[in-house]
C-alpha positions in Angstrom: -0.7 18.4 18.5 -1.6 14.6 17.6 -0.8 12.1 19.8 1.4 10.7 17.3 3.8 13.9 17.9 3.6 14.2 21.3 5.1 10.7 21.8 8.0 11.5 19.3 8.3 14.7 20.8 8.6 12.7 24.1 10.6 10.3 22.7 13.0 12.7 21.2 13.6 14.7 24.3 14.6 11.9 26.5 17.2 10.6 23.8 18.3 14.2 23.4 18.8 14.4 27.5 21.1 11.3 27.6 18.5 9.1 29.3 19.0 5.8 27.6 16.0 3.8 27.0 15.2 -0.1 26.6 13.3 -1.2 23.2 10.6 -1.8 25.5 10.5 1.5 26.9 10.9 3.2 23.3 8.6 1.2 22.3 6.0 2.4 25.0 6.4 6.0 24.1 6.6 5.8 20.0 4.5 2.9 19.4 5.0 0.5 16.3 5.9 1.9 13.5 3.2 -0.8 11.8 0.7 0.3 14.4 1.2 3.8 14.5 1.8 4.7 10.3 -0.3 2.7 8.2 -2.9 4.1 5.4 -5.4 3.7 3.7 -6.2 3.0 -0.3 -9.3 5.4 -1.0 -10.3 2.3 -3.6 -12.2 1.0 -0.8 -14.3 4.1 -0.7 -14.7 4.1 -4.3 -19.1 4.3 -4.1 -18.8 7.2 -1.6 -15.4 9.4 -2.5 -16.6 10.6 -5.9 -19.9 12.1 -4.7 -17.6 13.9 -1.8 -14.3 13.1 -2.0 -12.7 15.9 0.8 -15.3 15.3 3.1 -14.9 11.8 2.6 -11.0 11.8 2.9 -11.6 14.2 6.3 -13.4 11.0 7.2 -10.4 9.1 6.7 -8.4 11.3 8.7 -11.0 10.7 11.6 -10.3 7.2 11.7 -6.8 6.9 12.5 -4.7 6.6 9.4 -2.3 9.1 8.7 -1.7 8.2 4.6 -3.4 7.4 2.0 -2.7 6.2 -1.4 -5.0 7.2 -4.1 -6.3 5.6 -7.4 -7.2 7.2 -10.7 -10.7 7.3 -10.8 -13.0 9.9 -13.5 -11.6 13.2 -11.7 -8.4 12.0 -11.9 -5.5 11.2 -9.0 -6.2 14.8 -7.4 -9.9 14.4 -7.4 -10.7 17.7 -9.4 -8.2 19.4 -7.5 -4.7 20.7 -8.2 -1.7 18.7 -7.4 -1.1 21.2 -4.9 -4.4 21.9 -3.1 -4.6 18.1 -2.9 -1.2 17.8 -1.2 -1.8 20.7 0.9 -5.7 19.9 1.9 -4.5 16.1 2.8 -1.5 17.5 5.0 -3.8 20.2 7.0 -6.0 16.3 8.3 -2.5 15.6 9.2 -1.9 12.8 7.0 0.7 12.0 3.8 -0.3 11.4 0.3 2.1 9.0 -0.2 1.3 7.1 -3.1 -1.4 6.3 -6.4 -2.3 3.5 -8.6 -2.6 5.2 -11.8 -3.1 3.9 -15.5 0.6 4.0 -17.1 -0.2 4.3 -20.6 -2.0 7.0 -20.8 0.5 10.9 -20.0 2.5 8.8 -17.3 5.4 11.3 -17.9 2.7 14.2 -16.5 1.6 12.4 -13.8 5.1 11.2 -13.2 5.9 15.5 -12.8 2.4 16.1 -10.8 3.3 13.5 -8.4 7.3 14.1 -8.0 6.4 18.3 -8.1 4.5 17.9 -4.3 6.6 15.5 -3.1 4.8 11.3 -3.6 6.9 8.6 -3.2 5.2 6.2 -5.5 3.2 5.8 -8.7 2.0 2.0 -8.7 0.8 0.5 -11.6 -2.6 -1.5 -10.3 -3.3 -4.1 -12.9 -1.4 -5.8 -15.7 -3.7 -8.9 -16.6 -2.8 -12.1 -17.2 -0.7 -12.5 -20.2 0.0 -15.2 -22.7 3.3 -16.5 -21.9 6.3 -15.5 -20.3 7.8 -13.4 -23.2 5.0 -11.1 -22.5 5.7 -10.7 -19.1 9.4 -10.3 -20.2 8.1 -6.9 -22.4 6.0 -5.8 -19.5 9.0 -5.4 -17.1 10.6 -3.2 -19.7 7.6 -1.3 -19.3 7.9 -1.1 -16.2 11.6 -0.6 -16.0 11.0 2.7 -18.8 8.3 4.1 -15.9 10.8 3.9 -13.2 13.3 5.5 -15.4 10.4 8.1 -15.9 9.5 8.6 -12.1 13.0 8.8 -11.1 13.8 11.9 -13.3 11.0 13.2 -11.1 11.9 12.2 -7.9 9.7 9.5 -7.1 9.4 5.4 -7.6 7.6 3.4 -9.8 6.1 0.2 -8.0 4.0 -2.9 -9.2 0.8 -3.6 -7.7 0.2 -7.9 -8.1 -2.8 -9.7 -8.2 -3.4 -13.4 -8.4 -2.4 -14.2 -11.9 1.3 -13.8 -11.4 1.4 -16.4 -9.4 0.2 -19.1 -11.7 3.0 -21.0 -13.6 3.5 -20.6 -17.1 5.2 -24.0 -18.7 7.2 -24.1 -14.8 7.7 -20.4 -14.7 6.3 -18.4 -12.4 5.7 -14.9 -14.0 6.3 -13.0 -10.6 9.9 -14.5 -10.8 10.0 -12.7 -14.1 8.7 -9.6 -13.0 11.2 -9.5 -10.3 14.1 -10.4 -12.0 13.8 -8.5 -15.2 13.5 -5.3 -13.6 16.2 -3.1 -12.1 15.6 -2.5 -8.1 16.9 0.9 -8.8 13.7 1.7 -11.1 11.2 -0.8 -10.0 9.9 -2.0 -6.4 6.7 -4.0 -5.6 3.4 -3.7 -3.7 2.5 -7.0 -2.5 -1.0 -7.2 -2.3 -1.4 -9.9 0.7 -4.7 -11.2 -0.2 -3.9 -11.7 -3.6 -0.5 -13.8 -3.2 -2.9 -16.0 -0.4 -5.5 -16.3 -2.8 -3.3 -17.7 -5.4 -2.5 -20.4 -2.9 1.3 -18.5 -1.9 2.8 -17.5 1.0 3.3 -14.1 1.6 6.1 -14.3 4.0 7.9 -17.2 1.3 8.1 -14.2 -1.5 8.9 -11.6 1.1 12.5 -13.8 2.1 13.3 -14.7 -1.3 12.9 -10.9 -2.2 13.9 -8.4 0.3 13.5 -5.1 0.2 11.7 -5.4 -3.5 8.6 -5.2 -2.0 8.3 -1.6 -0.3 4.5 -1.4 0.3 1.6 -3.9 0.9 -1.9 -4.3 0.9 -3.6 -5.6 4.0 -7.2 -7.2 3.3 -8.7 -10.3 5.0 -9.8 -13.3 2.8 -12.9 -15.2 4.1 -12.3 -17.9 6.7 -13.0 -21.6 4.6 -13.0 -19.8 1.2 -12.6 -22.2 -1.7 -9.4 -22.5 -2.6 -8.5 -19.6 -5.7 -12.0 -18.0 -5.0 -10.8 -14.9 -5.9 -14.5 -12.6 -4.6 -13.7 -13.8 -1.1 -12.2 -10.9 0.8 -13.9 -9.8 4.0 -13.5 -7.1 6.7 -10.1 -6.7 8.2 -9.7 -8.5 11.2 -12.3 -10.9 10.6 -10.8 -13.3 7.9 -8.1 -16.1 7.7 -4.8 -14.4 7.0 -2.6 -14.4 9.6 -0.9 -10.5 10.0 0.2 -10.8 13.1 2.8 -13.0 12.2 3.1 -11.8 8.1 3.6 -8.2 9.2 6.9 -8.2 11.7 8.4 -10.3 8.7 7.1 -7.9 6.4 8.7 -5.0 7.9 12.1 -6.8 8.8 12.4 -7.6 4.7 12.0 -4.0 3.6 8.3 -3.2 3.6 7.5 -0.1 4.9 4.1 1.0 3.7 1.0 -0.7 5.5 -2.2 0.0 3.3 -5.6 -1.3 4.1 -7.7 -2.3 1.3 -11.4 -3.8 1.2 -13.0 -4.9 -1.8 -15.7 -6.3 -0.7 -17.9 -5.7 2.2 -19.6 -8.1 4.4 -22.6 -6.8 6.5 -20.6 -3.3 6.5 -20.9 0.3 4.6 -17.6 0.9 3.1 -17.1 3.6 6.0 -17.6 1.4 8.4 -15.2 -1.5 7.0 -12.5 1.7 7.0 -13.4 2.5 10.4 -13.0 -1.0 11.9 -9.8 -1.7 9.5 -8.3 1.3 10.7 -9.2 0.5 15.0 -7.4 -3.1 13.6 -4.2 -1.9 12.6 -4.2 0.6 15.6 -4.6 -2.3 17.9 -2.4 -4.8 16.2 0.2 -5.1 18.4 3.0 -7.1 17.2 
């Protein structure tokens, strides 16, 4: 048994024995639901997971994070396996496949039915690039409204996965207000990728407010302290950067975002194991 279950498990049978606990004390057993379920996007392994990818995911497991979300990379979202021997040889590390950037034009509607059959919460679509004007953007969120009409049949959600050029203005308008707004929250949620909304010279916790509860996951990367302003190949190990989490992520999780995904692009004196390693012994000692 993990030490995660144990202190539910203790947790539980105190509640169930009519001993009533402080926050503080719950708090004590559980741990932060930030702290204690956060995961991992296997992008950041992306040199080392093709040439291994279970013992490279057992890896994972061994550093703390109990989910992952996957990409599509050449063997696919299930890395040469079956949807099924994926799901069940992620679960046996203890940990939840919970979600996958994938390409959307290209047989979402099976990959919609792969990811609903074992039980994913998301498909995210990674990358639109910037478009021309803010008709364009109009016709992508009717893409992306026709994929969440897709993953619901299935079970799961469909999600958008921003990067920097959302955020730049367009004759006043700002093409993440389009996104947003043109899409049905029934069909369509977001994954605010942190580093990218800082790096487009935003604030993070100013779009979580004037959204809630659109943005359901998040990418947590660091951005190099005294980075130019809109130098977009600045990110840096977790922890060791300018972007304040300890005060992004409480808002984060009080505005509907429940999905805590490190991410490193770049690496800075590091393997890529070894910036997963430290990224995950962050998030387990970020206390908040």
């Amino acid at each position: 048994m993990s030490i995660n279950r144990r202190s539910f498990l203790k947790t539980g049978g105190l509640l169930a024995s009519g001993v009533v606990l402080s926050s503080k004390s719950i708090r004590a057993l559980s741990g932060n639901i930030i702290t204690k379920n956060f995961g991992l996007q296997l992008y950041t392994l992306r040199d080392d997971l093709p040439k291994d990818p279970k013992g490279i995911i057992k890896k994972v497991a061994g550093f703390g994070y109990n989910q992952i979300e996957g990409y599509e990379g050449a063997q696919g979202m299930f890395w040469g396996m079956k949807n099924t021997d994926f799901k069940k040889y992620v679960e046996d590390l203890e940990m939840t496949f919970i979600s996958s950037h994938c390409d959307i034009n290209k047989n979402f509607e099976q990959k919609a039915a792969e990811a609903g059959a074992i039980g994913m919460k998301y498909l995210i679509c990674p990358y639109l690039g910037e478009q021309k004007s803010i008709d364009e953007y109009k016709k992508a969120a009717e893409k992306f409204n026709a994929c969440g009409e897709i993953c619901k049949k299935n079970g799961l959600r469909f999600a958008y996965h921003n990067h920097g050029y959302t955020f730049k203005p367009i004759n006043g308008v700002m093409p993440q207000d389009v996104l947003m707004e043109n899409t049905d929250p029934e069909l369509v949620q977001y994954q605010m990728d942190m580093y990218w909304v800082v790096t487009a010279g935003e604030d993070p916790i100013k779009w979580l407010e004037k959204y809630p509860h659109r943005f359901v996951l998040c990418h947590v990367k660091d951005r190099e302290k005294n980075a130019p302003a809109g130098e977009a190949n600045a990110s840096c190990d977790l922890g060791k950067g300018s972007i304040d989490y300890r005060t992004i992520l409480p808002v984060a999780r009080k505005k509907g975002v429940y999905y805590f995904i490190v991410e490193q692009e770049k690496y800075t004196g590091s393997t890529p194991l070894k910036s997963a390693e430290a990224a995950g012994e962050y998030m387990k000692d970020l206390v908040i």
